[in-house]
PDB file of N, CA, C and O in Angstrom:
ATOM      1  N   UNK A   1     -15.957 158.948 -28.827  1.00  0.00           N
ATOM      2  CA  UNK A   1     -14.727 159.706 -28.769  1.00  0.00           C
ATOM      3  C   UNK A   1     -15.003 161.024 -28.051  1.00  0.00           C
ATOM      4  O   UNK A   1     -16.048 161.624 -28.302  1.00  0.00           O
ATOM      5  N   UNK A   2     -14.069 161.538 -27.115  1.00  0.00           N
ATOM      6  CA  UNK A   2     -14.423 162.126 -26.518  1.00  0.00           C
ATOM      7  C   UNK A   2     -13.628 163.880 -26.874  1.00  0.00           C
ATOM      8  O   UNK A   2     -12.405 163.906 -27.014  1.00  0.00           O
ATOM      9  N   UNK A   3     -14.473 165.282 -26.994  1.00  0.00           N
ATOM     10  CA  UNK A   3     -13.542 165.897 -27.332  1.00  0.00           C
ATOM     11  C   UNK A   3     -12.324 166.460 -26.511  1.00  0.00           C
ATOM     12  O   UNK A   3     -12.614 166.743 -25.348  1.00  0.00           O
ATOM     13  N   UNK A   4     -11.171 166.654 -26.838  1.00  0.00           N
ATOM     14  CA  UNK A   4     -10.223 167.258 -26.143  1.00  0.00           C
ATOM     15  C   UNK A   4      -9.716 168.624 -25.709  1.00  0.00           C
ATOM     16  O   UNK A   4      -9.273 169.565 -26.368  1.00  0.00           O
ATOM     17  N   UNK A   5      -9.874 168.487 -24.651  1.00  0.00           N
ATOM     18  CA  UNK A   5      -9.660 170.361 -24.374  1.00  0.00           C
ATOM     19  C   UNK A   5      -8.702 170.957 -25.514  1.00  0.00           C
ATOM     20  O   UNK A   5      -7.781 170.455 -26.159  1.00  0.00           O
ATOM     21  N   UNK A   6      -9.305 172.262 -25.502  1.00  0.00           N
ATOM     22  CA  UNK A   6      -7.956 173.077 -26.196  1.00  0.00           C
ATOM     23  C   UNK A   6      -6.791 173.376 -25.271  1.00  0.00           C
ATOM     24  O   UNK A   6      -5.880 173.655 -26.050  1.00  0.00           O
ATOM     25  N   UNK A   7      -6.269 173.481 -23.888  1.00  0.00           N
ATOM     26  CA  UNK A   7      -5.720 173.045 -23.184  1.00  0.00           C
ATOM     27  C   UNK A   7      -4.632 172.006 -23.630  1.00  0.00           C
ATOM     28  O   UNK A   7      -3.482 172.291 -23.963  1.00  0.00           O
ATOM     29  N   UNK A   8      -5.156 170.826 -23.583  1.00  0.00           N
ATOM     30  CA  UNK A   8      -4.141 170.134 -23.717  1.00  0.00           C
ATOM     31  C   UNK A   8      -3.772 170.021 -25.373  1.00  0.00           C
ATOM     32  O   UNK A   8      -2.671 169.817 -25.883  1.00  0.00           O
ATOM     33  N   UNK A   9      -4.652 170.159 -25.812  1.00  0.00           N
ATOM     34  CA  UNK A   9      -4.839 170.464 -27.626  1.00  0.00           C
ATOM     35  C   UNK A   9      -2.948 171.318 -27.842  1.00  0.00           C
ATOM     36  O   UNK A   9      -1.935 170.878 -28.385  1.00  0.00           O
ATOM     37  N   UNK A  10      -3.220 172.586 -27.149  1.00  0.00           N
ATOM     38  CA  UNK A  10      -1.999 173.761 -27.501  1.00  0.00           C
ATOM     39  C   UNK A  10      -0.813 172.932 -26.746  1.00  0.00           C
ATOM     40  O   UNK A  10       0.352 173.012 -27.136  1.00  0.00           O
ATOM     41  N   UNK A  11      -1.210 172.116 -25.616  1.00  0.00           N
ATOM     42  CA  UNK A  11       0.248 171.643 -24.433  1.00  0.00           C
ATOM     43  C   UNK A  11       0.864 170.559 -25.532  1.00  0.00           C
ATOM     44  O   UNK A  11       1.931 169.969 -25.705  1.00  0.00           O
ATOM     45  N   UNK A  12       0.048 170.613 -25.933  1.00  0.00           N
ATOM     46  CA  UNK A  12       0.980 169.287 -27.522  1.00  0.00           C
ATOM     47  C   UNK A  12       1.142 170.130 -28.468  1.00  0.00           C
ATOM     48  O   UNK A  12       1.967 169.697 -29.273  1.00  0.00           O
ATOM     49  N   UNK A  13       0.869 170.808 -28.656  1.00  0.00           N
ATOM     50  CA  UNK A  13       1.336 171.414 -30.039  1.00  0.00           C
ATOM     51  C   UNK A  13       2.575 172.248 -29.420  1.00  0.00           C
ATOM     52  O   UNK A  13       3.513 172.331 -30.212  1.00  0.00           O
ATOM     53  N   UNK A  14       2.748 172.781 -28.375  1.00  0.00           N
ATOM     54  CA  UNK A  14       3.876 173.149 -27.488  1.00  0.00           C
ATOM     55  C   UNK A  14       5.184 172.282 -27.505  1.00  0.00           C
ATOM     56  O   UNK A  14       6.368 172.614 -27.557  1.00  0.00           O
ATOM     57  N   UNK A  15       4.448 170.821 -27.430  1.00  0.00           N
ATOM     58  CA  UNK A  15       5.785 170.145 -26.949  1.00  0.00           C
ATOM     59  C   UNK A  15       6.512 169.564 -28.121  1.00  0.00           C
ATOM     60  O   UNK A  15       7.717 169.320 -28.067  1.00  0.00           O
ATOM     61  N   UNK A  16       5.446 169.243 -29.662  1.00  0.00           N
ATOM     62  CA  UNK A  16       5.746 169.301 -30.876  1.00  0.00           C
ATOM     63  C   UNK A  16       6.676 170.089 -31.480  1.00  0.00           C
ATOM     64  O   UNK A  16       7.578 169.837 -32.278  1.00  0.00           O
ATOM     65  N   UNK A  17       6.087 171.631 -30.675  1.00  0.00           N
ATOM     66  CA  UNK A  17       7.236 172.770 -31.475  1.00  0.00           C
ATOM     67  C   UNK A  17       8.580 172.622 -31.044  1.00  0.00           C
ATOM     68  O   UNK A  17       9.535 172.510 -31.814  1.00  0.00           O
ATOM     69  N   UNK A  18       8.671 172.621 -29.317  1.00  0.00           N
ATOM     70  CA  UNK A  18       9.550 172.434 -28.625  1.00  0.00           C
ATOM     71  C   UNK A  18      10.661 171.448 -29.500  1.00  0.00           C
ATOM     72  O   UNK A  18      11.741 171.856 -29.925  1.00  0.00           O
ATOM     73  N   UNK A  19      10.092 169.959 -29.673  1.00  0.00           N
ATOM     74  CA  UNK A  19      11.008 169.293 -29.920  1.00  0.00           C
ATOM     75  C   UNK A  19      11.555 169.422 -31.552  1.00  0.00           C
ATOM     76  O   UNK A  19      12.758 169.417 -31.810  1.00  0.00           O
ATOM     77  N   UNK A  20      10.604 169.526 -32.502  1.00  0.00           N
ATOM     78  CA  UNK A  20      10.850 170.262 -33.734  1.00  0.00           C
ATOM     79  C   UNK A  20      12.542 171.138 -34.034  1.00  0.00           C
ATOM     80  O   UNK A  20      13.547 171.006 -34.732  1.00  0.00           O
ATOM     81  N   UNK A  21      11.906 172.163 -32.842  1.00  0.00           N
ATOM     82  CA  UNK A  21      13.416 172.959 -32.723  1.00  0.00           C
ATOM     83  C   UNK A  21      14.172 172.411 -32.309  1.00  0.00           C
ATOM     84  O   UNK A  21      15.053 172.214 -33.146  1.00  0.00           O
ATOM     85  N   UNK A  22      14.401 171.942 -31.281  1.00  0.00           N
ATOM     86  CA  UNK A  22      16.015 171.115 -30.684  1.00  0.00           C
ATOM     87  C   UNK A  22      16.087 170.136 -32.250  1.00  0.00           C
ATOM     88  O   UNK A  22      16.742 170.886 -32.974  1.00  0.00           O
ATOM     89  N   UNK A  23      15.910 169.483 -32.684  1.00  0.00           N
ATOM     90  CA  UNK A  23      15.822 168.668 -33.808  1.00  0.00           C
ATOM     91  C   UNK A  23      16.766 169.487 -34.732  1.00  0.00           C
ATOM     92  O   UNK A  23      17.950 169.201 -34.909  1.00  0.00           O
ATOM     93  N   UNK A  24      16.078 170.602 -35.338  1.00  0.00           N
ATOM     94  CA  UNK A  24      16.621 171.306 -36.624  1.00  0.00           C
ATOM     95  C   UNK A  24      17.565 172.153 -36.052  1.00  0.00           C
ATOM     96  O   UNK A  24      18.434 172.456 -36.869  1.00  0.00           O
ATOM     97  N   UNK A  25      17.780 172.855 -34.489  1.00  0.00           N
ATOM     98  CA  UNK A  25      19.327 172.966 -33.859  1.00  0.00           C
ATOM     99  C   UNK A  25      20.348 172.440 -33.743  1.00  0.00           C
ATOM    100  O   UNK A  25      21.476 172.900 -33.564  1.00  0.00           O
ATOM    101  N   UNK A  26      19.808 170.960 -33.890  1.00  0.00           N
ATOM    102  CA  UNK A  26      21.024 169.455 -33.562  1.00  0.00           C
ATOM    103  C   UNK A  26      21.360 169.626 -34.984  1.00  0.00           C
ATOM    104  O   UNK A  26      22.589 169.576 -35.041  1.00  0.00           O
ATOM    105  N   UNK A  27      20.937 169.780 -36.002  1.00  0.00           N
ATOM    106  CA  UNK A  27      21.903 169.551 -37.134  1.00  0.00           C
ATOM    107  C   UNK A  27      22.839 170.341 -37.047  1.00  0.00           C
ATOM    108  O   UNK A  27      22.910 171.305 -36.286  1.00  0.00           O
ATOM    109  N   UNK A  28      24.043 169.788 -38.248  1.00  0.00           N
ATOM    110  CA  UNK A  28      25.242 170.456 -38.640  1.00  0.00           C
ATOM    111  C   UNK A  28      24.726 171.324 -39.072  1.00  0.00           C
ATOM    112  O   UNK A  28      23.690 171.301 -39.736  1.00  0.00           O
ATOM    113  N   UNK A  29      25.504 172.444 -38.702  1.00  0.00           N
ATOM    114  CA  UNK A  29      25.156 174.068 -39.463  1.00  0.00           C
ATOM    115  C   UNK A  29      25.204 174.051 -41.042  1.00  0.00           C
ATOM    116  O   UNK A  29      24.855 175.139 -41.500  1.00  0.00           O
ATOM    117  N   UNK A  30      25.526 173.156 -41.956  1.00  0.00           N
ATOM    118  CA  UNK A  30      25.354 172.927 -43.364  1.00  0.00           C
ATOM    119  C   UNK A  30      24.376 172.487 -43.383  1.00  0.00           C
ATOM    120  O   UNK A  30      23.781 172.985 -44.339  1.00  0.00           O
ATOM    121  N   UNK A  31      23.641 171.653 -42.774  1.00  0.00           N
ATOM    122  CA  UNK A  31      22.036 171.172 -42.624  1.00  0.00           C
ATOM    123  C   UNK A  31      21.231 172.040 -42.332  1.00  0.00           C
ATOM    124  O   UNK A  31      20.210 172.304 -42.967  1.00  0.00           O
ATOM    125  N   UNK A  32      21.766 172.778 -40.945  1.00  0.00           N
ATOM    126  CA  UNK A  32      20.919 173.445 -40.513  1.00  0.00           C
ATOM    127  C   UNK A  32      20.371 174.722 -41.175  1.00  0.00           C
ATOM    128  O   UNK A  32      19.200 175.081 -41.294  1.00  0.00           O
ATOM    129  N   UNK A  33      21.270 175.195 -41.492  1.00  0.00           N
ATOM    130  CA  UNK A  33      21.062 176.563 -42.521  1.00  0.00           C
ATOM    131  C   UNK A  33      19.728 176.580 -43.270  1.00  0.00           C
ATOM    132  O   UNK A  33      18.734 177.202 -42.894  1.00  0.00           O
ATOM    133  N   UNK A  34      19.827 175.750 -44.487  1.00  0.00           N
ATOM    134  CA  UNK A  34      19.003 175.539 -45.101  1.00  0.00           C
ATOM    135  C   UNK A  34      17.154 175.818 -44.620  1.00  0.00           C
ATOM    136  O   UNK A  34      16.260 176.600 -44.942  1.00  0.00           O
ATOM    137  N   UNK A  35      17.315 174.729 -43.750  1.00  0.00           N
ATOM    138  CA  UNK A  35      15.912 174.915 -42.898  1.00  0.00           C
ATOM    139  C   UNK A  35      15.763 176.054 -42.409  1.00  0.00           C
ATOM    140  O   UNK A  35      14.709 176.630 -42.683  1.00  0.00           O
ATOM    141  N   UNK A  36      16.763 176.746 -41.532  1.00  0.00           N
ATOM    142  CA  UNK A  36      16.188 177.610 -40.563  1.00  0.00           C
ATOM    143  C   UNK A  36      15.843 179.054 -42.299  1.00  0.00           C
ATOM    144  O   UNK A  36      15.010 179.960 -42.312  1.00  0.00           O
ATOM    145  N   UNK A  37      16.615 178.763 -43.179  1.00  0.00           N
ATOM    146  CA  UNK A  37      16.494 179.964 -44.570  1.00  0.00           C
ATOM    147  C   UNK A  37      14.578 179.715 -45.249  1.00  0.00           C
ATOM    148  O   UNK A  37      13.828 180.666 -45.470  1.00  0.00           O
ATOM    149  N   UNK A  38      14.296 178.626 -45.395  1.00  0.00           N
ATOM    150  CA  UNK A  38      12.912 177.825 -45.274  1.00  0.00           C
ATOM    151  C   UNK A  38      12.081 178.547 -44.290  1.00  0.00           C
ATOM    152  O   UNK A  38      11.110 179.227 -44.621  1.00  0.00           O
ATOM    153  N   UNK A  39      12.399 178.418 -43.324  1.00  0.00           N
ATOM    154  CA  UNK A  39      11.113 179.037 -42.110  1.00  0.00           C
ATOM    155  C   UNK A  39      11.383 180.596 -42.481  1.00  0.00           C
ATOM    156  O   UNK A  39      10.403 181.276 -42.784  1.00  0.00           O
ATOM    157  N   UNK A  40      12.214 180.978 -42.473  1.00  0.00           N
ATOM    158  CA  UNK A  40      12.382 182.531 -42.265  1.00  0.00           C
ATOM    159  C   UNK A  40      11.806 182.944 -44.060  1.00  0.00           C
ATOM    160  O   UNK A  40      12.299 183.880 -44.689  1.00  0.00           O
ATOM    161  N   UNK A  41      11.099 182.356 -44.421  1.00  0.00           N
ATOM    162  CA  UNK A  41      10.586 182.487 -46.118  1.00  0.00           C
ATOM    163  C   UNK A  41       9.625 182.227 -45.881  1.00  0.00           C
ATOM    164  O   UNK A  41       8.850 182.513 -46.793  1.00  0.00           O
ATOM    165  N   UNK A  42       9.114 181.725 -44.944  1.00  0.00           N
ATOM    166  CA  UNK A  42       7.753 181.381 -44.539  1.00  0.00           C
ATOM    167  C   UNK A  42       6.830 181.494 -43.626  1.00  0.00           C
ATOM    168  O   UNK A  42       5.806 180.888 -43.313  1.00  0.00           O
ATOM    169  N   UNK A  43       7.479 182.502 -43.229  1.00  0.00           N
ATOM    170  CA  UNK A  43       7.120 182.881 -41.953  1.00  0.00           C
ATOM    171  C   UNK A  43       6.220 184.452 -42.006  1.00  0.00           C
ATOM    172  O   UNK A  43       6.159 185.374 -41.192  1.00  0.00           O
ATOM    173  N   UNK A  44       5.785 184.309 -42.937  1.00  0.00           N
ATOM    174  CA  UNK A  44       4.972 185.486 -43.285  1.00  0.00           C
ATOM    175  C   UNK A  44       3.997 185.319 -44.436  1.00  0.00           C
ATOM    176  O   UNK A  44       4.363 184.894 -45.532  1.00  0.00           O
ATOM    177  N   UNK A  45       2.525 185.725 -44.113  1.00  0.00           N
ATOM    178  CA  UNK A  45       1.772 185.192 -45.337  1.00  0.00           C
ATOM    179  C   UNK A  45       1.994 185.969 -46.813  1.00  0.00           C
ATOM    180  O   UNK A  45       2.014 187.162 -47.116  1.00  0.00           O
ATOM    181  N   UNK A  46       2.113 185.032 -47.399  1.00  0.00           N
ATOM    182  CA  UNK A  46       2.208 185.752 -48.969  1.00  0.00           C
ATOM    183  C   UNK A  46       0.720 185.813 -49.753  1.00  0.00           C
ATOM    184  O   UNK A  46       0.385 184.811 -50.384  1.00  0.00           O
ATOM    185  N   UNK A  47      -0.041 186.803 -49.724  1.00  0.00           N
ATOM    186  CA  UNK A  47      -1.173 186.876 -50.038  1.00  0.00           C
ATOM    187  C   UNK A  47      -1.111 187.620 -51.793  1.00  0.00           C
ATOM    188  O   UNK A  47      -1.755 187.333 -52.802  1.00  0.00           O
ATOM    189  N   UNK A  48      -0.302 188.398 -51.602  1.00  0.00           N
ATOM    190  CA  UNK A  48      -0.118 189.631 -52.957  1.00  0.00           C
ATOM    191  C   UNK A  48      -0.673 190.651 -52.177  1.00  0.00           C
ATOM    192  O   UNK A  48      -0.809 191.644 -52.892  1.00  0.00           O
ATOM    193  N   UNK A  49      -1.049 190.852 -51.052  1.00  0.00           N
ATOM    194  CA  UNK A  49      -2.020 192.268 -50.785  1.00  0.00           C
ATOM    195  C   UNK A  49      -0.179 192.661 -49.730  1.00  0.00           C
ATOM    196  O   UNK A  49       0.710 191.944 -49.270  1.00  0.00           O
ATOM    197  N   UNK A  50      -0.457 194.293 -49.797  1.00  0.00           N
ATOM    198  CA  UNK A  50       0.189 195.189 -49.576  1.00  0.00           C
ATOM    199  C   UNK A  50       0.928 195.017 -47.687  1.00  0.00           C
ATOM    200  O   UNK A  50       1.997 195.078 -47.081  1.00  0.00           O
ATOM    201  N   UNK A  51      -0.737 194.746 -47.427  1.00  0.00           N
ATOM    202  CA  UNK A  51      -0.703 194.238 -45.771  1.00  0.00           C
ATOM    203  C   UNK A  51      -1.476 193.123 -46.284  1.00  0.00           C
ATOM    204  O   UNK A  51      -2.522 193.018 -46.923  1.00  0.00           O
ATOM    205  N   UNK A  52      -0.313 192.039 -45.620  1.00  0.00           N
ATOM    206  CA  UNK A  52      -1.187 190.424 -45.979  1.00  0.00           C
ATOM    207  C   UNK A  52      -1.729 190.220 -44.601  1.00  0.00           C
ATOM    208  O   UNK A  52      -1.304 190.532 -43.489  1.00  0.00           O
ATOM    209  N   UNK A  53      -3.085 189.434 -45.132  1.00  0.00           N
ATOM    210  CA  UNK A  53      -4.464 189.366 -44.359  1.00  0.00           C
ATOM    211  C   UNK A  53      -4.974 190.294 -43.650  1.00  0.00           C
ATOM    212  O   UNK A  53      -5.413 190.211 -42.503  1.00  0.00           O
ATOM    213  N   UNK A  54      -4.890 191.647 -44.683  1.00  0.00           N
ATOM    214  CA  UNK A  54      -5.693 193.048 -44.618  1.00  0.00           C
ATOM    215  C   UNK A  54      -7.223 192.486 -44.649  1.00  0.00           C
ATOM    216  O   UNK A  54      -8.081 192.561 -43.770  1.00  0.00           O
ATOM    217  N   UNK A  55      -7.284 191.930 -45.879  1.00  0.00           N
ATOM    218  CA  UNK A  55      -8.945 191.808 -46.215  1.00  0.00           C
ATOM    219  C   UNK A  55      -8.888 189.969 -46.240  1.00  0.00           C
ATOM    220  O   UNK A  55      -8.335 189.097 -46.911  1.00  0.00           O
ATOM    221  N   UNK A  56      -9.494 190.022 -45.481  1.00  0.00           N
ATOM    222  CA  UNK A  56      -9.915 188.334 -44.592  1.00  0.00           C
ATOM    223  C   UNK A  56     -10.409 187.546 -45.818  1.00  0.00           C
ATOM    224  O   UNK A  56     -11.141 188.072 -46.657  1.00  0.00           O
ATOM    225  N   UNK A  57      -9.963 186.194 -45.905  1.00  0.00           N
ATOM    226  CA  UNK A  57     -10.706 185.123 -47.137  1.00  0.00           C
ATOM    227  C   UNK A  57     -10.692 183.871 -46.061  1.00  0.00           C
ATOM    228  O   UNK A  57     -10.317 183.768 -44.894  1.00  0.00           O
ATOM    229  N   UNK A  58     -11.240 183.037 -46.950  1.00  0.00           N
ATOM    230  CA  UNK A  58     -11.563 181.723 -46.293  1.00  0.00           C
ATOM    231  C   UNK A  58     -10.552 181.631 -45.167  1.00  0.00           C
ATOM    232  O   UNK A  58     -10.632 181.897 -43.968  1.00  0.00           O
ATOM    233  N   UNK A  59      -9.533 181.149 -45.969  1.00  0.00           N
ATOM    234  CA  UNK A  59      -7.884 180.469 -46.043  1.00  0.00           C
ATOM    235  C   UNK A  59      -7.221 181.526 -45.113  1.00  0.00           C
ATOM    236  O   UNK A  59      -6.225 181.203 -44.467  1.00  0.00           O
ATOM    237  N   UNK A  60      -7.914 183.192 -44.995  1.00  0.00           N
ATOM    238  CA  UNK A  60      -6.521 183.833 -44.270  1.00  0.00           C
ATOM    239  C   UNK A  60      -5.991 183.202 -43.046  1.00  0.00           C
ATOM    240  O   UNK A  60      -4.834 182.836 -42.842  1.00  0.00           O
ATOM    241  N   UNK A  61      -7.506 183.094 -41.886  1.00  0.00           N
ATOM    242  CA  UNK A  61      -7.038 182.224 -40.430  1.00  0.00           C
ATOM    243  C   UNK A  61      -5.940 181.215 -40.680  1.00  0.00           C
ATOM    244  O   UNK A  61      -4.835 181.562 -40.263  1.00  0.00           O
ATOM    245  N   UNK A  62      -5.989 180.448 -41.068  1.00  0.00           N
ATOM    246  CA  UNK A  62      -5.010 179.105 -41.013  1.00  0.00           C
ATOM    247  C   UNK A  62      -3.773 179.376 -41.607  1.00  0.00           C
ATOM    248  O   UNK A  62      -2.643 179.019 -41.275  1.00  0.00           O
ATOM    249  N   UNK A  63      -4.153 180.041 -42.508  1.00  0.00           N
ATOM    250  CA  UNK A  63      -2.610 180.576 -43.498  1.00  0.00           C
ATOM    251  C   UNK A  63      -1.839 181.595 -42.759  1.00  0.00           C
ATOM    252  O   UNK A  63      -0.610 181.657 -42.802  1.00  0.00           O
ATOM    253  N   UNK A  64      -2.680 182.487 -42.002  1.00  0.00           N
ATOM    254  CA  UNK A  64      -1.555 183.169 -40.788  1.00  0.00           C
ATOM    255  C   UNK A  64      -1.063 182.400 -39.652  1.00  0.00           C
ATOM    256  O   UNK A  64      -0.002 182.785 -39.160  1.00  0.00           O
ATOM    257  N   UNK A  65      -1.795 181.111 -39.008  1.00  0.00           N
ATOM    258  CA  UNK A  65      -1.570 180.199 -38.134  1.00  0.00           C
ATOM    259  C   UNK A  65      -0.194 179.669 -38.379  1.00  0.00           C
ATOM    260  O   UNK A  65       0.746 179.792 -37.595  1.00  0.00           O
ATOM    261  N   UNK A  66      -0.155 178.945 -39.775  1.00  0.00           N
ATOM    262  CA  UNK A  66       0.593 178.013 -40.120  1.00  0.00           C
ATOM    263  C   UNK A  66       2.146 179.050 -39.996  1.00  0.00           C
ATOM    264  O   UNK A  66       3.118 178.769 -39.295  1.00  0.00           O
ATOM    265  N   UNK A  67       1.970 180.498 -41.060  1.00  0.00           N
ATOM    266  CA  UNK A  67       2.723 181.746 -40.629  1.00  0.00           C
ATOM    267  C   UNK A  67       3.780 181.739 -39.802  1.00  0.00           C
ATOM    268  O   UNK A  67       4.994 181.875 -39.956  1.00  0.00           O
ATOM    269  N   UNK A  68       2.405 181.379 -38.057  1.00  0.00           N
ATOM    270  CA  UNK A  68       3.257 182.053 -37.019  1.00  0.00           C
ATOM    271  C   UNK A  68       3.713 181.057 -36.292  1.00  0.00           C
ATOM    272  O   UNK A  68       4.356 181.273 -35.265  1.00  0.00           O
ATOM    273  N   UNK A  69       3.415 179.719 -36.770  1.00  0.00           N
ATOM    274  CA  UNK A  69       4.148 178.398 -36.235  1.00  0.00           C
ATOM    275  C   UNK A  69       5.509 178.267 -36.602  1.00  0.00           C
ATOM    276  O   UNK A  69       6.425 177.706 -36.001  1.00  0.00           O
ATOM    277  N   UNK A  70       5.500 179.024 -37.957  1.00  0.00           N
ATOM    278  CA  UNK A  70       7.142 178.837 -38.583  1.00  0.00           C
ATOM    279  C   UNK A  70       7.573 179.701 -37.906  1.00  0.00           C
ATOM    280  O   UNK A  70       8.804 179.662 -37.913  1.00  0.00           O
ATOM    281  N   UNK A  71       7.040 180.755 -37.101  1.00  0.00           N
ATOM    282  CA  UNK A  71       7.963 182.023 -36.856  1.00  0.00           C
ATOM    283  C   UNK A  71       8.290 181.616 -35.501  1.00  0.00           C
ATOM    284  O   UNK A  71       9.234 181.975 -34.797  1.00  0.00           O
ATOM    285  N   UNK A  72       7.152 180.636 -35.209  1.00  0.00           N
ATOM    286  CA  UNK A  72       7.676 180.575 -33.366  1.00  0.00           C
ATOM    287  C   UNK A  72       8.559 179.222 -33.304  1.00  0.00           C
ATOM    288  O   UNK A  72       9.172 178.870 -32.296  1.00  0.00           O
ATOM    289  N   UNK A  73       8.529 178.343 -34.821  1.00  0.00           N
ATOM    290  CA  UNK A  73       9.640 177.299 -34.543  1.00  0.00           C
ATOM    291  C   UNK A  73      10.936 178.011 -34.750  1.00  0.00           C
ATOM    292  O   UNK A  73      11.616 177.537 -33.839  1.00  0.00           O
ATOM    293  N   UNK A  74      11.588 178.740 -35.300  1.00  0.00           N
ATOM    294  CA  UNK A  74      12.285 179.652 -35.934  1.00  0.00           C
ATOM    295  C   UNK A  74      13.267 180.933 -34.793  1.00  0.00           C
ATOM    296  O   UNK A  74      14.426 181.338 -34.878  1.00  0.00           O
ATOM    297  N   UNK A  75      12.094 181.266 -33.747  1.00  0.00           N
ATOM    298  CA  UNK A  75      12.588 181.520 -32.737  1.00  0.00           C
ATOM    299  C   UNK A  75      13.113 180.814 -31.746  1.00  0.00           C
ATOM    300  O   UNK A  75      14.161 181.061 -31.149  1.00  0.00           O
ATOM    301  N   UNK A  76      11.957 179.425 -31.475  1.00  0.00           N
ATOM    302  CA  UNK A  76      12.854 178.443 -30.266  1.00  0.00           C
ATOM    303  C   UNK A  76      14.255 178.146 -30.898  1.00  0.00           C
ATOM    304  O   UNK A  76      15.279 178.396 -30.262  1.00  0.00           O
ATOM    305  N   UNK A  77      14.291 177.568 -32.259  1.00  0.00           N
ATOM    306  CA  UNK A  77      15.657 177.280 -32.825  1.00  0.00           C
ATOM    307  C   UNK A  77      16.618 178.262 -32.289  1.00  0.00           C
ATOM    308  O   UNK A  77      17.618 177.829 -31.717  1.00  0.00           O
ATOM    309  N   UNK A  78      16.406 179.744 -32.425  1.00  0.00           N
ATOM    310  CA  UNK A  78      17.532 181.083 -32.336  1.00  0.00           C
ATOM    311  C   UNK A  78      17.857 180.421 -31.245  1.00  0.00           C
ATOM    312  O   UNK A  78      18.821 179.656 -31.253  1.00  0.00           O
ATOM    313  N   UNK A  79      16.912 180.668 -29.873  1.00  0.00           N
ATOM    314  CA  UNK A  79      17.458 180.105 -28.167  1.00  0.00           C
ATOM    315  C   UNK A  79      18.118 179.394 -28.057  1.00  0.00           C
ATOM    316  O   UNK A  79      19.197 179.430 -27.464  1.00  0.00           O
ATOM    317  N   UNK A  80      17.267 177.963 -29.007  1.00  0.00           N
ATOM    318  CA  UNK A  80      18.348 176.580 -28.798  1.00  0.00           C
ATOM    319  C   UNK A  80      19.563 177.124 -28.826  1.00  0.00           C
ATOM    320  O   UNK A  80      20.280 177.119 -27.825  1.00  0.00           O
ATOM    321  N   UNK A  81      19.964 177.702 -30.081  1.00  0.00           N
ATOM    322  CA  UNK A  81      21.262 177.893 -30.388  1.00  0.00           C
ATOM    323  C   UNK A  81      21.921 178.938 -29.352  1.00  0.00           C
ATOM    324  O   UNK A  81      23.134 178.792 -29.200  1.00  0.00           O
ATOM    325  N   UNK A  82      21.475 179.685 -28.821  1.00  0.00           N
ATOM    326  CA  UNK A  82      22.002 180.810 -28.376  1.00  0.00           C
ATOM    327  C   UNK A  82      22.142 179.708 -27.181  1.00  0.00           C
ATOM    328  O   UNK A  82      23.298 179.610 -26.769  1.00  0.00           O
ATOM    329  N   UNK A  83      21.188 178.860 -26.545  1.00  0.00           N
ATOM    330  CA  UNK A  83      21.984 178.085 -25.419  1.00  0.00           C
ATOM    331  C   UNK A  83      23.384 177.373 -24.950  1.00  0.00           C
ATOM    332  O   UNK A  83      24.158 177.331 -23.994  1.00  0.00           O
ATOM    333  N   UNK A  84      23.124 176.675 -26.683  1.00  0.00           N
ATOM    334  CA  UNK A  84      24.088 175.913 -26.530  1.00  0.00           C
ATOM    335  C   UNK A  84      25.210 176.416 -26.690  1.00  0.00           C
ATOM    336  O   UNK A  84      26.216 175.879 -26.225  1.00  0.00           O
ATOM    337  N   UNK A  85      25.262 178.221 -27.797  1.00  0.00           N
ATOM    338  CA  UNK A  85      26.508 178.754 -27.390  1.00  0.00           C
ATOM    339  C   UNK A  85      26.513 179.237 -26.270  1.00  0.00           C
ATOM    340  O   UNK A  85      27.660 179.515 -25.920  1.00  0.00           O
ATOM    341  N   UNK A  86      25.663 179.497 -25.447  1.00  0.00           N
ATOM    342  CA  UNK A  86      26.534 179.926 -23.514  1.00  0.00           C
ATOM    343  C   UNK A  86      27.161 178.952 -23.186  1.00  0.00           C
ATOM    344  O   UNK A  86      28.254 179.073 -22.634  1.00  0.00           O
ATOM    345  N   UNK A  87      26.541 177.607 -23.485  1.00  0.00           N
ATOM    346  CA  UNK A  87      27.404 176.412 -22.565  1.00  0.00           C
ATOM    347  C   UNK A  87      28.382 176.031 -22.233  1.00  0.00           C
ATOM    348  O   UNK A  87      28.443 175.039 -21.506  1.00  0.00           O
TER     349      UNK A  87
END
């Protein structure tokens, strides 16, 4: 098995997010709500410290990762939407 660039590693996790959002944009705004109220709750690490991932633990890396995936699915969603209202 051969390893895979990080390159194309992120160009998929890109096109994952990408489609993620159009997905949770296409719902009815009674659907949609919900989720986009979910990411925006999660979109920030909850550590208990004052400034979360002030003082670094195992878990902080990934737990801010995961963080800023909700925050950047959360934003493509805003666009989606803001697109489809120009249209």
């Amino acid at each position: 098995m051969t390893d895979t660039p990080i390159s194309v590693l992120e160009a998929r996790l890109e096109a994952q997010r990408r489609l993620l959002a159009r997905i949770v944009a296409a719902l009815a705004p009674e659907a949609r709500q919900p989720v986009i109220d979910w990411l925006d709750q999660h979109d920030t690490l909850r550590d208990g410290q004052e400034d979360p991932g002030a003082v670094p633990t195992e878990d902080t890396g990934a737990a801010l990762a995961v963080s800023e995936e909700f925050r950047m699915i959360a934003r493509l969603v805003g666009d989606r939407l803001h697109e489809v209202d120009q249209a």
